[in-house]
TIVEXPA-812521 format. One record per residue: residue number from 1; x, y, z of N, C-alpha, C in turn. Coordinates in steps of 0.02 Angstrom, whole numbers. Each point is the difference from the previous one (the first is absolute). Layout:
- n|n.X|n.Y|n.Z|ca.X|ca.Y|ca.Z|c.X|c.Y|c.Z
- NUM|X|Y|Z|X|Y|Z|X|Y|Z
...
//
This chain:
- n|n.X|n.Y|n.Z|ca.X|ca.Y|ca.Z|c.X|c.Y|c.Z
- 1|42|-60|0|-42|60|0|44|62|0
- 2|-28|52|-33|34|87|-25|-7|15|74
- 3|55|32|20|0|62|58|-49|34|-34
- 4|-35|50|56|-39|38|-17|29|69|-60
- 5|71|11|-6|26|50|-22|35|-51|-53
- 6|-44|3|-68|57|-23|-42|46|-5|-37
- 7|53|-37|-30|64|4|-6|-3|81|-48
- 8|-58|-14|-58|0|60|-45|-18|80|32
- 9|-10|-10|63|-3|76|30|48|-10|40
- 10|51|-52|27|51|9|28|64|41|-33
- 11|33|27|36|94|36|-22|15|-45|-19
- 12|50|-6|-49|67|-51|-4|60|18|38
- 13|31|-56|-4|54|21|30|73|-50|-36
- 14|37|40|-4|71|-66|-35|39|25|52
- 15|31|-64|9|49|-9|37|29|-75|-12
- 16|73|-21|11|22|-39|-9|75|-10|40
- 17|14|-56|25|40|-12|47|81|23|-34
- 18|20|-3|-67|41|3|-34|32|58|-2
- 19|-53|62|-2|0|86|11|51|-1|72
- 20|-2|-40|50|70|23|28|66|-19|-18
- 21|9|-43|-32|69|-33|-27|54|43|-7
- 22|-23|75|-30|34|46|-39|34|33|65
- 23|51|-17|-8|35|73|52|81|21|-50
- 24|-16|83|9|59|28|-31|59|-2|23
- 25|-7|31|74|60|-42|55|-38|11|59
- 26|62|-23|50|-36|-14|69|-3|67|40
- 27|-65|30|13|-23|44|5|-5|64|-16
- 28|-13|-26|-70|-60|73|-39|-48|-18|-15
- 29|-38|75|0|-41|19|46|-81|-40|-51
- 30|34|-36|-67|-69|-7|-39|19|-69|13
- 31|-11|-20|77|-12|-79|27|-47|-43|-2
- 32|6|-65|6|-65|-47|14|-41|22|58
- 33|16|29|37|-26|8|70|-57|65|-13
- 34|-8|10|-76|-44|46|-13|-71|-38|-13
- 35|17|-58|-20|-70|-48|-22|-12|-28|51
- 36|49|-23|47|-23|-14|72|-56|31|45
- 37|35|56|8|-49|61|46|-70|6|-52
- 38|9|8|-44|-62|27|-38|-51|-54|13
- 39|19|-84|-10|-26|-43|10|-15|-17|73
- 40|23|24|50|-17|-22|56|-54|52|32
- 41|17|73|-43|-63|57|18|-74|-33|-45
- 42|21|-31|-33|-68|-13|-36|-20|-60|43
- 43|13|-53|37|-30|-44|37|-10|27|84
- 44|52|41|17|-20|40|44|-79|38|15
- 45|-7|36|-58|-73|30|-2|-59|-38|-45
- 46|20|-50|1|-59|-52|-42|-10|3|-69
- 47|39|71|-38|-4|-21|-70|4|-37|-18
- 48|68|-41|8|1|-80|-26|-22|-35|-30
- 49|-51|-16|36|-68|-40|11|-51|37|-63
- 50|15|60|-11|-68|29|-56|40|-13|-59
- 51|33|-9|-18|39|8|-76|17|-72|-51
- 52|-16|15|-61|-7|-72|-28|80|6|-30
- 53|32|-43|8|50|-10|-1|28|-27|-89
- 54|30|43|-13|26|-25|-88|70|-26|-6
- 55|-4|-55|-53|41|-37|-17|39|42|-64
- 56|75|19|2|46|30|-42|-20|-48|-72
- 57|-6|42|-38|15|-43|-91|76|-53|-20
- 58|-8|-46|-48|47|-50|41|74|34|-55
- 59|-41|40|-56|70|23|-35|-4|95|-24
- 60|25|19|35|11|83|-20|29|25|-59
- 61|37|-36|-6|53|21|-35|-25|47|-102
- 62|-46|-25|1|-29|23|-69|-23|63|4
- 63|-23|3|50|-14|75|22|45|57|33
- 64|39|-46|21|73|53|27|28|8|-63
- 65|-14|-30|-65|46|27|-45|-47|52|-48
- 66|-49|30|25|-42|28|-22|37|76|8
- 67|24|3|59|51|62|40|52|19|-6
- 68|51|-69|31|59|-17|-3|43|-24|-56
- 69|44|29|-6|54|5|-64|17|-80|-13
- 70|32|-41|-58|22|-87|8|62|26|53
- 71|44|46|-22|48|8|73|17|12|59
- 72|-63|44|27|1|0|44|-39|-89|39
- 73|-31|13|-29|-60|-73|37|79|-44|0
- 74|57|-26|-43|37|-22|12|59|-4|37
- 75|15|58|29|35|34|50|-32|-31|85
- 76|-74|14|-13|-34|-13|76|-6|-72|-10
- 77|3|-31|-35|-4|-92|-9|57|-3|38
- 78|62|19|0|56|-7|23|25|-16|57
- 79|-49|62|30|-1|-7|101|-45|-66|13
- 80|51|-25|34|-49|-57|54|-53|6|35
- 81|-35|-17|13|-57|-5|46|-11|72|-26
- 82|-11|37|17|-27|67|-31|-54|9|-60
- 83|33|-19|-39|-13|-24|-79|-61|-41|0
- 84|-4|-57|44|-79|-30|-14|-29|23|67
- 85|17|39|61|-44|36|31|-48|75|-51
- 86|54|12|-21|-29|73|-47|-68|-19|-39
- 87|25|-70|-37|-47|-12|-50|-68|-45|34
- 88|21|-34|39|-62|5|59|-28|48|11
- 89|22|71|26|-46|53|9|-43|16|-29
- 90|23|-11|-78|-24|29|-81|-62|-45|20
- 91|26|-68|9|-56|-62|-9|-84|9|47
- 92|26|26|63|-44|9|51|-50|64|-28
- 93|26|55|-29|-31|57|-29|-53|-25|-60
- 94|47|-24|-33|-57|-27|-64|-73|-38|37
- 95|11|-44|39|-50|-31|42|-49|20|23
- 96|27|70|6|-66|46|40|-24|24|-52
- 97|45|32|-62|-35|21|-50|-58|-52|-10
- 98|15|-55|-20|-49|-64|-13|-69|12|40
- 99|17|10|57|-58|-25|56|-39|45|-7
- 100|23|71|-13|-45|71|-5|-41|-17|-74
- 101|35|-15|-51|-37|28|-52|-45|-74|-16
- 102|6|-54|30|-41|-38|-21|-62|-12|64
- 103|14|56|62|-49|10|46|0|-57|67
- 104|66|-32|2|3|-37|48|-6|37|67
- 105|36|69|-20|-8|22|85|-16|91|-19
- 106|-8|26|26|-22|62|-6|67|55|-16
- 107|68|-16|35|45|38|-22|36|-58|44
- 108|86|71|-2|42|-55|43|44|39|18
- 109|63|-26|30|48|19|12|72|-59|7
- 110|36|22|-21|65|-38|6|49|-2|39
- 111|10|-24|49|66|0|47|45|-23|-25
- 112|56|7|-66|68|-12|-32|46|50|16
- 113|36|-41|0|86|27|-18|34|-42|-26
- 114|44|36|-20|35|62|-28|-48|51|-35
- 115|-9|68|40|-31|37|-48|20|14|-74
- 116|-28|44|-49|14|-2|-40|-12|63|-34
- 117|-42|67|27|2|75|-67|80|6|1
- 118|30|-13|25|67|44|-31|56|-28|-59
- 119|-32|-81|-16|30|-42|-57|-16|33|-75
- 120|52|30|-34|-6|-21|-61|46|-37|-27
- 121|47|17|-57|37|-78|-22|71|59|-19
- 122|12|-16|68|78|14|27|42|-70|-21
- 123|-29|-63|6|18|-43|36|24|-33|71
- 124|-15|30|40|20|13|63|-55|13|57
- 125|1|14|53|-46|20|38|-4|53|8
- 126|-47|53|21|-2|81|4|-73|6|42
- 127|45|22|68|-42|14|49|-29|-58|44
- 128|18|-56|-7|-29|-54|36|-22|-48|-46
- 129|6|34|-72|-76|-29|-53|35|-45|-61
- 130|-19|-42|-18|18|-54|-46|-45|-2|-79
- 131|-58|-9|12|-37|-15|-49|-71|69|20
- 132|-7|29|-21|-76|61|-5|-48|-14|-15
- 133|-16|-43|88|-64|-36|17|-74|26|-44
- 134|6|77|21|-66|14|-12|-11|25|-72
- 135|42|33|-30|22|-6|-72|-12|-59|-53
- 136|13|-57|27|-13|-75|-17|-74|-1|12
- 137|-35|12|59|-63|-37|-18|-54|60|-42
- 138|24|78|2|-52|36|-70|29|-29|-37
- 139|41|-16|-30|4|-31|-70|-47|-65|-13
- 140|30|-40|56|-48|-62|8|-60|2|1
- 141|-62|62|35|-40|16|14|-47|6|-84
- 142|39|51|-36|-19|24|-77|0|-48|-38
- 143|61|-45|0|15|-79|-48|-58|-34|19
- 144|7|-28|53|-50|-62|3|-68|0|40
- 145|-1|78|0|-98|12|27|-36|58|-43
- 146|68|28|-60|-33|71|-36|-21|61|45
- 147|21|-3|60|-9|58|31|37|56|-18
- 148|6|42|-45|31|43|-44|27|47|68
- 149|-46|36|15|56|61|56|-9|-25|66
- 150|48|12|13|34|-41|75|12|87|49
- 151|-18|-6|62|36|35|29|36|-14|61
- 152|50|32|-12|45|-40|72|30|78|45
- 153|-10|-15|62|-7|60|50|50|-43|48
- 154|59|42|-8|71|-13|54|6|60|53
- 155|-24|-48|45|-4|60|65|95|-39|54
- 156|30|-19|-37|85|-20|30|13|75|24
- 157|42|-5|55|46|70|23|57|17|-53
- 158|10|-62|-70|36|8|-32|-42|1|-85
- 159|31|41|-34|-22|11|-71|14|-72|-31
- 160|-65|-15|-60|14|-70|-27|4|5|-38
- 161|94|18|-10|14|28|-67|5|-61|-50
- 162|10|-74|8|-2|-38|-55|-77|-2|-37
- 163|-53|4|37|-79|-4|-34|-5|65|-29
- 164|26|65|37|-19|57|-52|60|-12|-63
- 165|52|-38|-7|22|-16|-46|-38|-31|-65
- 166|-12|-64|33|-27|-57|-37|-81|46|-42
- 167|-19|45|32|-67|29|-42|7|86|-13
- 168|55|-4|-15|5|92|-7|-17|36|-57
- 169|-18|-42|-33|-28|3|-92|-57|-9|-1
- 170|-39|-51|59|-50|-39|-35|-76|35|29
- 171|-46|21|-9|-45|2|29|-70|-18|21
- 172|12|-64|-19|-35|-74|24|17|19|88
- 173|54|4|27|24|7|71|-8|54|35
- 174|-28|19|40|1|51|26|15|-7|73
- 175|63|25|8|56|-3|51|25|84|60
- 176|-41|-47|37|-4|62|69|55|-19|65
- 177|48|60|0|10|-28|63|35|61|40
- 178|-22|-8|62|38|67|73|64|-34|5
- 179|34|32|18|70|-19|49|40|51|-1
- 180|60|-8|7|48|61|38|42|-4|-58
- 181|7|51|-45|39|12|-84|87|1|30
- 182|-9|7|50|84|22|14|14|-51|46
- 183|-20|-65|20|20|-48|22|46|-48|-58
- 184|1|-85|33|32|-42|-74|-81|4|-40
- 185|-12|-32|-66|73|-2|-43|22|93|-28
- 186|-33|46|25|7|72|-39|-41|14|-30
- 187|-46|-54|-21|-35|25|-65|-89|-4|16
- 188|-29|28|-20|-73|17|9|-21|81|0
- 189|27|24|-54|4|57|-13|-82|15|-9
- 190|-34|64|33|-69|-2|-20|-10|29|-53
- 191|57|51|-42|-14|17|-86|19|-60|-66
- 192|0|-66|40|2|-58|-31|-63|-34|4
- 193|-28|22|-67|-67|-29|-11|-23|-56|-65
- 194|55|-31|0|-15|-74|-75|24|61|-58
- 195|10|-41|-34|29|28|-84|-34|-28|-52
- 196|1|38|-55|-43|-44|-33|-99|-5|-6
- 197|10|-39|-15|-81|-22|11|2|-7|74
- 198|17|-13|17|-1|-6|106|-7|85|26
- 199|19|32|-38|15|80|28|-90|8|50
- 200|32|3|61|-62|18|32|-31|-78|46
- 201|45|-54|-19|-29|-43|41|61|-23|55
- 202|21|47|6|68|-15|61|6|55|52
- 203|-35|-28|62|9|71|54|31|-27|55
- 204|40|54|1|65|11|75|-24|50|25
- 205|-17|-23|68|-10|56|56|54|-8|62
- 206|26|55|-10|54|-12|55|2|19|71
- 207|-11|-39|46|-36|26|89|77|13|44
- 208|17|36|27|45|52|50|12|-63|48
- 209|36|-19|29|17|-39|83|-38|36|40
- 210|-38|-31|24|-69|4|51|-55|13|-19
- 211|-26|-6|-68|-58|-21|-32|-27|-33|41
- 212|-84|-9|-4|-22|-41|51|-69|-10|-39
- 213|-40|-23|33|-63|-38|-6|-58|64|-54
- 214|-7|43|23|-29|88|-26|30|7|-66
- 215|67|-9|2|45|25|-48|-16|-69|-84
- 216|12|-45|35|-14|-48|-59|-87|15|-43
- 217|-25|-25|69|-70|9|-24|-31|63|-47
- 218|31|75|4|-9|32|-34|24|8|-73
- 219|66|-50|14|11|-2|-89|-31|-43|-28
- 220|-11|-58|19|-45|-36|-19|-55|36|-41
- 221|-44|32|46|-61|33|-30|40|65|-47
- 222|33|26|-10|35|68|-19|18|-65|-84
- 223|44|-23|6|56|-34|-33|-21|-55|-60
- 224|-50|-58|40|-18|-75|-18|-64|20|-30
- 225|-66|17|53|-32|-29|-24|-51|57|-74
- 226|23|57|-10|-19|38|-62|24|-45|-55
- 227|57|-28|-1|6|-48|-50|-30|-56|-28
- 228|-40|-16|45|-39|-78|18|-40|-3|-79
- 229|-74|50|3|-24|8|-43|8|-30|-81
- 230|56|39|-5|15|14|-60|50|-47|-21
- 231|39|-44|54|32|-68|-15|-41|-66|22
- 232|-37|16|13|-74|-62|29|40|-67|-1
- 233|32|-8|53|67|-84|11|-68|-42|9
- 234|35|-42|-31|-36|-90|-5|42|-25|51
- 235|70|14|48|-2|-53|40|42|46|64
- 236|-1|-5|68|60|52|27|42|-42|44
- 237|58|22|2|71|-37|20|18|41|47
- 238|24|-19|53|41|42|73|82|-59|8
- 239|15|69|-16|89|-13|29|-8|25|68
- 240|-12|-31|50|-10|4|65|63|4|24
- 241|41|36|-4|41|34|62|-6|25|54
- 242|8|-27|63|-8|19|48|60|32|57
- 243|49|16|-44|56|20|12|-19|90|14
- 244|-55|7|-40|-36|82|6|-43|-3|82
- 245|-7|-63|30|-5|35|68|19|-8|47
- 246|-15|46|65|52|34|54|43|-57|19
- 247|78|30|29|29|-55|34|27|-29|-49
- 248|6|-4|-60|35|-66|-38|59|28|-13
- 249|61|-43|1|53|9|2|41|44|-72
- 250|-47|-30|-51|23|34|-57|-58|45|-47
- 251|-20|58|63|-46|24|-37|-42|69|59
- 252|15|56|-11|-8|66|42|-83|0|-3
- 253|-43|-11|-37|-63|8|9|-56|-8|74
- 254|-40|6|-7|-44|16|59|-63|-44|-14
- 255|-23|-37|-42|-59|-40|-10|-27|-38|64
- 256|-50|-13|19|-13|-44|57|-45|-50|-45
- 257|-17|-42|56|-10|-82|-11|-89|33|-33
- 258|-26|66|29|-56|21|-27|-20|32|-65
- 259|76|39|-4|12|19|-54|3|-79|-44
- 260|22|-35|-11|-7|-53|-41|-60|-21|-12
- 261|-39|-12|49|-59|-42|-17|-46|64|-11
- 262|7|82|-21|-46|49|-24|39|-2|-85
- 263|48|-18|-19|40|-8|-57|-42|-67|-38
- 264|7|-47|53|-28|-65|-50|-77|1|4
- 265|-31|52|37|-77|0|-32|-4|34|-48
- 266|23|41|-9|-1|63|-48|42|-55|-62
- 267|44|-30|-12|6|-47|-69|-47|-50|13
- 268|-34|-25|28|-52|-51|3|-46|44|-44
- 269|-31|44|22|-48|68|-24|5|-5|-74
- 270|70|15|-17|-7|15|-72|-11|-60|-32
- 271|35|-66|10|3|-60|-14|-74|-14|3
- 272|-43|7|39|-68|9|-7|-20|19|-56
- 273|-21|75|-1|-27|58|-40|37|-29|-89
- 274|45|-40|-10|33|-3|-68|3|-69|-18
- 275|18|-49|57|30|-53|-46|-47|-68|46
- 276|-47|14|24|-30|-64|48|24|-4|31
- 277|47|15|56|34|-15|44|58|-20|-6
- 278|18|-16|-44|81|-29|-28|69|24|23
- 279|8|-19|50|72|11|38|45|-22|29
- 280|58|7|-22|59|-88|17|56|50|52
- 281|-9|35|50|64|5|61|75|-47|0
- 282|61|50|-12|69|-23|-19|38|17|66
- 283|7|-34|50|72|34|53|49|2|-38
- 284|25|77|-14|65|13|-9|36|8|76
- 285|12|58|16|44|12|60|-27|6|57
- 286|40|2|63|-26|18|62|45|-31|54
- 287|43|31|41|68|-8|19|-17|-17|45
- 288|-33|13|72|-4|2|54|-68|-80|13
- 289|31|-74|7|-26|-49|11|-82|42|54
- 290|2|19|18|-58|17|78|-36|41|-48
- 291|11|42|-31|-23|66|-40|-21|-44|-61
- 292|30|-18|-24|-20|-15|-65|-63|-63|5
- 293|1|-44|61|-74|-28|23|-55|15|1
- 294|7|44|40|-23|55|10|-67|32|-46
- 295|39|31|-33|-35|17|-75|-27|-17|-51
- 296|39|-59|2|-35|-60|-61|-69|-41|35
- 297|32|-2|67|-99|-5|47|-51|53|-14
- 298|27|53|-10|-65|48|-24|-16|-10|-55
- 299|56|-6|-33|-19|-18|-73|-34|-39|-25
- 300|8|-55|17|-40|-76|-12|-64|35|48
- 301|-5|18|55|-66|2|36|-42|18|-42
- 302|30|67|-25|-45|42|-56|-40|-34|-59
- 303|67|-32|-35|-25|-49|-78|-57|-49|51
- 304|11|-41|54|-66|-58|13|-60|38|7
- 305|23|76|22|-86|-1|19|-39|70|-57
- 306|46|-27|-49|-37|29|-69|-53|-9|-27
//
């Protein structure tokens, strides 16, 4: 017999035991002990228990080359364990894509690492990032469900300069994101707006060290959502950085755990109002194991009780 709440109005959730394998060295700061805490705040407050749980896709790789250069993807083959944690990540993302658009669960969210906006095809890693998680699944999203415009909203304390890469031409994508322009990587210039046919679908808003909860929310409404209209997204994507709030080790912002969950109603909202609800949640960053729990509990609280 169905729980009374079923699986198709339940969150998703990916996660996979493999996502800790990856360590860069012994203690920095983008650790396993980040999926730990996150996972133990979610059985802590009973989310747990609400979320239908998704199984990663068993091969990524066709779709990472949708992004990723043949050289670089061959460079990251290279690293041990890394290399099929990364592409696990990819795998776990696609999954949720799956579950959303064929209505298994109402939206989702992903607990992976190695993050991934700051990958493009260096060959190498840049910023923590290997393969450009969320980059990979709009493409994936457009290929294999025709959802033509994608929007993806990176609220990281850091600019995601490989995704405003990967779509700076295109304007199928429409790519939003706050963070601090004068932090790593430098770049998130806000008179950098797509080129091209993209001209106009690339916005950098750049928030001061001690931005806070007021401060986001008004660009949001100022910034995001006049655009909505007139780019009407078929599906929305969150580079969930949580490195943008208070306390995290690599990241001056002021967000609280409320501020998050007034952020993820307000993309629930639009995800509403445009695309049926269609929304796949990406952990990129978030330094501080306690903090970064924390937040992703509001977060998820928010998406279950959508």
């Amino acid at each position: 017999m169905k729980s009374p709440l079923e699986d198709n109005f339940k969150t998703g959730y990916v996660f996979h035991k493999i996502y800790k394998n990856h360590v860069l060295f012994k203690g920095h700061p983008e650790s396993p002990e980040r999926l730990t805490a996150i996972e133990n705040r979610l059985k802590e407050t009973g989310l747990y228990r609400e979320l239908k749980h998704i199984s990663p896709k068993k091969d990524p790789m066709e779709s990472i080359e949708n992004i990723h250069s043949k050289n670089h993807i061959s460079q990251i083959k290279s690293i041990p364990i890394t290399s099929t944690v990364a592409a696990k990540a990819v795998s776990g993302i696609l999954g949720a894509v799956d579950a959303v658009c064929r209505k298994k669960v109402k939206n989702a969210f992903c607990a992976v690492r190695p993050p991934g906006h700051h990958a493009q095809n260096s060959g190498h890693e840049e910023g923590f990032c290997f393969y450009n998680n969320i980059a990979v699944a709009a493409r994936y999203i457009q290929r294999e469900y025709h959802h033509q415009n994608i929007l993806i909203i990176d609220w990281d304390y850091h600019h995601g300069n490989g995704t405003e890469a990967a779509f700076y031409e295109d304007p199928s994508v429409l790519f939003f994101s706050t963070h601090n322009w004068y932090d790593y990587p430098g770049t998130g210039d806000p008179s950098k707006t797509g080129a091209g046919e993209g001209n106009g679908y690339n916005i950098n808003v750049h928030l001061s060290p001690g931005s806070g909860d007021n401060v986001i929310r008004k660009v949001w409404d100022d910034k995001l959502l006049p655009y909505l209209d007139n780019f009407n997204p078929d599906f929305v994507l969150i580079s969930a950085g949580f490195d943008s709030r208070k306390e995290d080790l690599l990241g001056c912002f002021t967000i609280t755990d409320k501020g998050f969950s007034e952020l993820t109603k307000s993309a629930l909202q639009i995800a509403a109002a445009y695309c049926e609800g269609k929304l796949v949640s990406i952990l990129e960053g978030g330094y501080n194991p306690r903090g970064l729990a924390h937040a992703v509990g509001a977060h998820v609280k928010a998406l279950c009780e959508n």
